[in-house]
C-alpha atoms as a printed R data frame, in Angstrom:
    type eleno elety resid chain resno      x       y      z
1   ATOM     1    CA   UNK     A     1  0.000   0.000  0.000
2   ATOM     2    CA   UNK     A     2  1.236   3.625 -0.697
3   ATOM     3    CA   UNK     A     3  1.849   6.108  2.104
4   ATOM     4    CA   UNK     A     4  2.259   9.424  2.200
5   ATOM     5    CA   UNK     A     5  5.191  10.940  3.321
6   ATOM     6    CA   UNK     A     6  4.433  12.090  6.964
7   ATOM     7    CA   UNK     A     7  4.201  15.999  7.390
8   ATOM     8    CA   UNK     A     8  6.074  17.362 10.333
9   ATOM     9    CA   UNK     A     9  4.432  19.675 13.072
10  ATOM    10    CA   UNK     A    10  6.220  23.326 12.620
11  ATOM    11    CA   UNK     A    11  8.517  23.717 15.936
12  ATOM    12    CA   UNK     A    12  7.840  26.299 18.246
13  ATOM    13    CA   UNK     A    13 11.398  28.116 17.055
14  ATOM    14    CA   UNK     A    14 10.271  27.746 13.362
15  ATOM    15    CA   UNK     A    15  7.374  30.385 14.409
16  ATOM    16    CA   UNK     A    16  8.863  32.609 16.729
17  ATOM    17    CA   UNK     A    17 11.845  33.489 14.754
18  ATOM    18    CA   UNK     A    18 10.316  34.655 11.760
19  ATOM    19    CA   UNK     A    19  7.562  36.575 14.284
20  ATOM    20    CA   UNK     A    20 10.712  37.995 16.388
21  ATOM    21    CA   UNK     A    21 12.363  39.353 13.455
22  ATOM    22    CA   UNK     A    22  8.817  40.990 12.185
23  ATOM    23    CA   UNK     A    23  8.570  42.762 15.806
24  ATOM    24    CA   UNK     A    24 11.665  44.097 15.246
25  ATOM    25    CA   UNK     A    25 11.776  45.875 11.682
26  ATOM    26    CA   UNK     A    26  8.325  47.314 13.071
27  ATOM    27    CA   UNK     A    27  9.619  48.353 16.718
28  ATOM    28    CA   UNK     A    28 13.196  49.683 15.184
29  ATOM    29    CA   UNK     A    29 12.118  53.139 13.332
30  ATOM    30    CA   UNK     A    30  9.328  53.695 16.610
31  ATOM    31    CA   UNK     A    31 12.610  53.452 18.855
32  ATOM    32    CA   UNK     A    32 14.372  55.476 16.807
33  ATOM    33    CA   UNK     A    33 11.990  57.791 16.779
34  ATOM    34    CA   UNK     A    34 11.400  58.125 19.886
35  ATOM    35    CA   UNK     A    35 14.930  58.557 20.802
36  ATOM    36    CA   UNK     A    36 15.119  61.298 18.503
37  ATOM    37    CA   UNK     A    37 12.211  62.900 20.331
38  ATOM    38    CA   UNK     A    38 13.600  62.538 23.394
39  ATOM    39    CA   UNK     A    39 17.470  64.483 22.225
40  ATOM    40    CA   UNK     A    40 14.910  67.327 20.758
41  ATOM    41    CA   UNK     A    41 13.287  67.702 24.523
42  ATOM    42    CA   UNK     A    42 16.393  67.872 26.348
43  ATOM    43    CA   UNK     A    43 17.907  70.342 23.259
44  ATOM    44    CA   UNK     A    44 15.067  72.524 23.838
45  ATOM    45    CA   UNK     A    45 14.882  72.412 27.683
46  ATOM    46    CA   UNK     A    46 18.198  73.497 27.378
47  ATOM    47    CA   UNK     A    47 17.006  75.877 25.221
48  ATOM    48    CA   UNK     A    48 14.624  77.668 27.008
49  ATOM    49    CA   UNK     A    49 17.153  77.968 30.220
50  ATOM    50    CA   UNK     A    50 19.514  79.334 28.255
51  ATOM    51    CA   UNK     A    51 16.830  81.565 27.233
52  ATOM    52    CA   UNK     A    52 15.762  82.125 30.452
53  ATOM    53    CA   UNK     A    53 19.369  82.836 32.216
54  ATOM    54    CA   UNK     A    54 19.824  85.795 29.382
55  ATOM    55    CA   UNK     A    55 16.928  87.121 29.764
56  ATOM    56    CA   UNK     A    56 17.624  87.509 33.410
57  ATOM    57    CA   UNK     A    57 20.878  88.651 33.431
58  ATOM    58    CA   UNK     A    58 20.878  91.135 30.356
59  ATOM    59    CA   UNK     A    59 18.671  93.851 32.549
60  ATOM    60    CA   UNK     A    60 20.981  97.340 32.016
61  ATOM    61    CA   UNK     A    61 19.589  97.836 35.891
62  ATOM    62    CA   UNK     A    62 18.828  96.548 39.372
63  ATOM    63    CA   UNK     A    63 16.781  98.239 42.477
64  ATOM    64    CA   UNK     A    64 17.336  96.519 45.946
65  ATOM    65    CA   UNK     A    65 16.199  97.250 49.077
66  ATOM    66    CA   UNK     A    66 14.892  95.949 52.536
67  ATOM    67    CA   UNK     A    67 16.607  95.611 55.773
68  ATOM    68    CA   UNK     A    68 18.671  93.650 58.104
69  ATOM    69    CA   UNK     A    69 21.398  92.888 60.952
70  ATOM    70    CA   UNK     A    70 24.026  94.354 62.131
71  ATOM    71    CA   UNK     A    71 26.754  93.860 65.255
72  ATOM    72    CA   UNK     A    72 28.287  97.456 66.108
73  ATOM    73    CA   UNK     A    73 30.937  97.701 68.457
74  ATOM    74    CA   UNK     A    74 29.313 101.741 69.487
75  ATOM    75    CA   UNK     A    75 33.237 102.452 71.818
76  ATOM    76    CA   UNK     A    76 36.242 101.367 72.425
77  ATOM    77    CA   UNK     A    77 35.851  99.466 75.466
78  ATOM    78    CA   UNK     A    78 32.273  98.772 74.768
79  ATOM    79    CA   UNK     A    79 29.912  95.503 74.192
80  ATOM    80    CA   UNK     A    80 29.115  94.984 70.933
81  ATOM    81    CA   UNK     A    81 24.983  96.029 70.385
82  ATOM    82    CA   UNK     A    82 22.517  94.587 68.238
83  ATOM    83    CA   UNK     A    83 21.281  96.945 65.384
84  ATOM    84    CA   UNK     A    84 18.939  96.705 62.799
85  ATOM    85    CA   UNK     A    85 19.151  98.557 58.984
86  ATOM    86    CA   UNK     A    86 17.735  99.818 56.075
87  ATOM    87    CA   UNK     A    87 19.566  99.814 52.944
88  ATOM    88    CA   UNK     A    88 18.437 101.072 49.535
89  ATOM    89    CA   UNK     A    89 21.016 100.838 46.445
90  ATOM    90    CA   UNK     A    90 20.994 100.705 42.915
91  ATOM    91    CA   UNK     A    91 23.404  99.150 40.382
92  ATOM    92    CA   UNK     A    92 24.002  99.995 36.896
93  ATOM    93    CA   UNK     A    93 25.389  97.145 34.760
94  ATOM    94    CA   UNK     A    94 27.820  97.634 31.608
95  ATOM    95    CA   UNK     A    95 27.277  93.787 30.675
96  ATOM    96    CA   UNK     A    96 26.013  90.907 32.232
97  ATOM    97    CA   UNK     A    97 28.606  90.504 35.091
98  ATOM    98    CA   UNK     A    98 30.029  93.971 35.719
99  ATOM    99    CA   UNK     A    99 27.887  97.346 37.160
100 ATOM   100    CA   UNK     A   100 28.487  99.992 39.672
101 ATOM   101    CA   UNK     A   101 26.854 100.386 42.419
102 ATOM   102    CA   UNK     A   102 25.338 103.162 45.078
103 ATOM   103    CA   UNK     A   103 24.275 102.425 48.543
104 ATOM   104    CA   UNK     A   104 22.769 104.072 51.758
105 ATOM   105    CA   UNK     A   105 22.356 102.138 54.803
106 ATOM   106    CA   UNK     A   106 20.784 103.062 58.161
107 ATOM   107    CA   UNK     A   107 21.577 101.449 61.464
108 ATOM   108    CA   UNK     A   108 19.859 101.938 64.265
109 ATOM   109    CA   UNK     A   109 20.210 100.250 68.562
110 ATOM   110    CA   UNK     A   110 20.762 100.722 71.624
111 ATOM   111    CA   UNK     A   111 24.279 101.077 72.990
112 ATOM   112    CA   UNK     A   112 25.719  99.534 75.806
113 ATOM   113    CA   UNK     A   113 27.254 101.531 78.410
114 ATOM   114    CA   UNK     A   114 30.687 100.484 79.902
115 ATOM   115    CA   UNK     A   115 30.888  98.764 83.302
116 ATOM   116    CA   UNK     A   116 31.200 101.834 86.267
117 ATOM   117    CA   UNK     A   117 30.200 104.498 84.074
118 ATOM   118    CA   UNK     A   118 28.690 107.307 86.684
119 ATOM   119    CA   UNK     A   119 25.805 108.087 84.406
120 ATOM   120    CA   UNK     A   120 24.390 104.386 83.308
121 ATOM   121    CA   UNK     A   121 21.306 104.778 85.834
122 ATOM   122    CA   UNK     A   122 20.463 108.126 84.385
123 ATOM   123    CA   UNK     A   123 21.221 107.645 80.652
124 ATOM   124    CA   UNK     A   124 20.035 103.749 80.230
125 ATOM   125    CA   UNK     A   125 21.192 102.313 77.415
126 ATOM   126    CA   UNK     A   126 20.647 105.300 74.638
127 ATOM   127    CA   UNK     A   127 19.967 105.035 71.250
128 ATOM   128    CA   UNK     A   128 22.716 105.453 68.168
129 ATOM   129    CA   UNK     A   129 22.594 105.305 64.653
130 ATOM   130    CA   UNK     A   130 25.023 105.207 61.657
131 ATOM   131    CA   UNK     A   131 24.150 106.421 58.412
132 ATOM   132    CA   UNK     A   132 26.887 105.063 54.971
133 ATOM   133    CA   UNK     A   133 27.109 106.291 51.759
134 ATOM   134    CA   UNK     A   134 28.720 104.229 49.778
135 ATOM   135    CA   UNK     A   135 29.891 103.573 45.824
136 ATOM   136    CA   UNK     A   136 31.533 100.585 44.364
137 ATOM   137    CA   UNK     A   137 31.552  97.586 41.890
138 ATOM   138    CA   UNK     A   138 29.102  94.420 42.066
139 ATOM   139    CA   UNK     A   139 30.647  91.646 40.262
140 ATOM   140    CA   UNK     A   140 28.608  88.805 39.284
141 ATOM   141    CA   UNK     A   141 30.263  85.378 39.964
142 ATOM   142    CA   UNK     A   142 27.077  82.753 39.549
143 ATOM   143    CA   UNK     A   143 24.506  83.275 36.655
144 ATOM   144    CA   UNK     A   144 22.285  80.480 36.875
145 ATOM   145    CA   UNK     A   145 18.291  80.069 35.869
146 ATOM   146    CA   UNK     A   146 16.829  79.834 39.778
147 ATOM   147    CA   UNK     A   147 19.694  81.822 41.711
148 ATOM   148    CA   UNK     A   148 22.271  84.099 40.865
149 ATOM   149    CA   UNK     A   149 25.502  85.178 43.444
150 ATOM   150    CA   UNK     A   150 27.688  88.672 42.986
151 ATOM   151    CA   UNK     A   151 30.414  90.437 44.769
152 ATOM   152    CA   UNK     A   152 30.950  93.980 46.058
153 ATOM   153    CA   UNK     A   153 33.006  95.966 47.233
154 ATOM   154    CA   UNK     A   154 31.755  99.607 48.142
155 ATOM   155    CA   UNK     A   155 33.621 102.839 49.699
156 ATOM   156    CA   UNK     A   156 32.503 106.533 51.260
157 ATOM   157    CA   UNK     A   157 31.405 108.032 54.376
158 ATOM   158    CA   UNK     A   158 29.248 107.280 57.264
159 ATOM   159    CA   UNK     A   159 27.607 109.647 59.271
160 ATOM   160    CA   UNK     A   160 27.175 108.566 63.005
161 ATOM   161    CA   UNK     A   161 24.905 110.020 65.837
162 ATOM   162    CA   UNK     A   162 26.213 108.859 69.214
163 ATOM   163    CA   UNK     A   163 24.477 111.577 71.921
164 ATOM   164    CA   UNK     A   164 21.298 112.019 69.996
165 ATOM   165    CA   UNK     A   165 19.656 109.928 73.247
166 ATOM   166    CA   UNK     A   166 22.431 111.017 75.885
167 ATOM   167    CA   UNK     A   167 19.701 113.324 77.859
168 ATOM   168    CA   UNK     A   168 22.457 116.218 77.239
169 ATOM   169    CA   UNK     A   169 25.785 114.426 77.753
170 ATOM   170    CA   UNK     A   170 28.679 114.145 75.538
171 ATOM   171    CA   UNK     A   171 28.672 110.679 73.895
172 ATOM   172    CA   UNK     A   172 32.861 110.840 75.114
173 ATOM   173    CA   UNK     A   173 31.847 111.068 78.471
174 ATOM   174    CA   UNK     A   174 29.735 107.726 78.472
175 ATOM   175    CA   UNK     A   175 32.691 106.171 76.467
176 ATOM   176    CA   UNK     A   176 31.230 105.994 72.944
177 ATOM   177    CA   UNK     A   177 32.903 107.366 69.728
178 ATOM   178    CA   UNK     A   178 32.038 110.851 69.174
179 ATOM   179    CA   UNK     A   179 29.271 112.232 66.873
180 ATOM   180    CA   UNK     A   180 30.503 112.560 63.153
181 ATOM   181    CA   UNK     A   181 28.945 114.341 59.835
182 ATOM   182    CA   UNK     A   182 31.370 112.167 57.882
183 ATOM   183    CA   UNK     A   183 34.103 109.371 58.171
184 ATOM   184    CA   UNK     A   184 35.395 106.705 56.204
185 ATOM   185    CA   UNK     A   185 33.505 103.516 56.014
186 ATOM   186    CA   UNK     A   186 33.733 100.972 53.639
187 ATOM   187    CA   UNK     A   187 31.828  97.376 52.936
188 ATOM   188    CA   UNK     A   188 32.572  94.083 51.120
189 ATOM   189    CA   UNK     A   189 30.285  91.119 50.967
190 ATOM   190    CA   UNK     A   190 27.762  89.252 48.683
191 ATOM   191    CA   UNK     A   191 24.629  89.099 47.283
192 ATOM   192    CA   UNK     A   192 22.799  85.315 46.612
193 ATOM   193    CA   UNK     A   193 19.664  86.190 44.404
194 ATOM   194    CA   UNK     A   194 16.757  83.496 44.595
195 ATOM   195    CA   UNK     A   195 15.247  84.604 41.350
196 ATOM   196    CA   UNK     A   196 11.125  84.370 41.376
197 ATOM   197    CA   UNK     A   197 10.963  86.102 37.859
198 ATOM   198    CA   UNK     A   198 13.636  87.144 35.044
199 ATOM   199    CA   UNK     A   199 12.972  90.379 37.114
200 ATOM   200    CA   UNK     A   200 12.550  89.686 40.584
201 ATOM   201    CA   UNK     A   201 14.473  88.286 43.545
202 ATOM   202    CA   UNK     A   202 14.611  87.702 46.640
203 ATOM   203    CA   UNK     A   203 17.970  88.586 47.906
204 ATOM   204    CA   UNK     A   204 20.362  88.012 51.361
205 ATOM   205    CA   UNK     A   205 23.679  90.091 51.111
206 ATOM   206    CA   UNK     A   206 25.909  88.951 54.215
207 ATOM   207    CA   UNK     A   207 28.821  91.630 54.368
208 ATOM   208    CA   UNK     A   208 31.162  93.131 56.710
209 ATOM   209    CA   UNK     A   209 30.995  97.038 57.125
210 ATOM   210    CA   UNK     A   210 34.105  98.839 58.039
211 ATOM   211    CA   UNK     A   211 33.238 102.251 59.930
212 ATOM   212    CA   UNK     A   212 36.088 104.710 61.631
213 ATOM   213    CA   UNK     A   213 34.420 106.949 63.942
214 ATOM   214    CA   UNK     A   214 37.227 108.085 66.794
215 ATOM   215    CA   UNK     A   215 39.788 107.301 64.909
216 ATOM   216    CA   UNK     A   216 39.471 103.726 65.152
217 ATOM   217    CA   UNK     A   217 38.780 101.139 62.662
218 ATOM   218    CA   UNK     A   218 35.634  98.986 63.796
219 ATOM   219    CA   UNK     A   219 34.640  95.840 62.185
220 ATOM   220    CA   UNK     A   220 31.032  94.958 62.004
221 ATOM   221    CA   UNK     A   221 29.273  91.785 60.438
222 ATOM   222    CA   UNK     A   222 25.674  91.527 59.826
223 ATOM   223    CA   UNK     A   223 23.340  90.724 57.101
224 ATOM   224    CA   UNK     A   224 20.368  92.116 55.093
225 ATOM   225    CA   UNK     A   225 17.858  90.347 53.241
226 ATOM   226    CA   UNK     A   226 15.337  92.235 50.825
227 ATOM   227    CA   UNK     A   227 13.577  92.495 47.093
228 ATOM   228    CA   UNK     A   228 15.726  92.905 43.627
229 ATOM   229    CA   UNK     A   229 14.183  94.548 41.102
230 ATOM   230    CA   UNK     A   230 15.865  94.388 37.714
231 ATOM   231    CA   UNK     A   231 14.477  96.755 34.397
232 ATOM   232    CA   UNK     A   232 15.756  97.893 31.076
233 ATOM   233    CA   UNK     A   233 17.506  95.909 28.330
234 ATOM   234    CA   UNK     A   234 21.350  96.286 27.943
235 ATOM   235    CA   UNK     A   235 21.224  97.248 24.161
């Protein structure tokens, strides 16, 4: 009798190779694609920070102001006294690192008299206040798209009221410097900007202020903390 010859049963790896390979030519360009997509995000996110960092750094000018902290040493063998400040300034930039700045600061406490001074029941602890001027250069250091850091370094006067408070005595009699119209003063420090907006920060500026009054060089530290405003377009 005749037979057939007997038909084999496709193996499993017969199917699934052929199917493997088809999954692949399909998934390859959607990969690829995707990858591409993916290079163009990043390309534009980087982009639009870019973007973003210019258009916060290319303002021709900057407004700060707000207030702060300051430890004044108000003799010379007087406690230091806490004081609190205004300060107002403005800075003019020539590109996007480099401006000039101006600067008036207020500083206002209470002295502290020194130990065995005749008059400390009468007087109390009186109040003083210092008032710098002050012009110098702001140097930008850190440009980046959330928070920005600068330099400065600022020179001039200070004016400084010692027996405004003294109920009539000489400030040199309760062993603080003497009332001035003008000395030297000078300040260094920084300023960290947490930007909000291409035109708005919030800023802290920790700096040391140098004052002279009686002849003496005192060193103060403090801090101030306040709102930067930037406007106008450096051409």
């Amino acid at each position: 009798m005749f037979r057939s010859p007997s038909r084999r049963t496709p193996s499993a790896f017969t199917i699934a190779a052929p199917l493997a390979l088809l999954i692949a030519l399909i998934a390859a360009p959607a990969a690829s694609a995707q990858f591409h997509t993916h290079r163009e995000t990043n390309a534009n996110r980087r982009a639009r920070i870019q973007r973003q960092i210019t258009d916060t750094y290319t303002h021709r000018y900057e407004v700060s102001g707000g207030g702060g902290y300051l430890r004044f040493r108000s003799g010379q063998f007087t406690q230091k006294n806490n004081e609190v400040d205004f300060f107002f300034n403005t800075t003019y930039y020539f590109n996007e690192k480099l401006g000039a700045t101006a600067e008036v600061r207020g500083y206002y406490g209470k002295a502290k008299l020194p130990n065995g001074t005749p008059y400390a029941n009468y007087v109390g602890n009186p109040q003083i206040s210092e008032y710098p001027f002050m012009v110098g250069p702001t140097y930008r250091v850190y440009l980046h798209q959330h928070i920005g850091g600068s330099i400065f370094a600022l020179g001039g006067t200070a004016i400084g009221k010692f027996d405004g408070d003294t109920k009539g005595i000489a400030s040199t009699q309760l062993g603080f410097w003497p009332s001035a119209v003008a000395k030297p003063a000078f300040s260094v420090g920084a300023n960290v900007d947490i930007n909000l907006y291409p035109n708005l920060a919030f800023r802290i500026a920790p700096n040391y202020m140098g004052t002279t009054f009686g002849g003496s060089l005192q060193n103060n530290l403090g801090v101030n903390l306040g709102i930067n405003y930037r406007f106008g377009r450096q051409k």
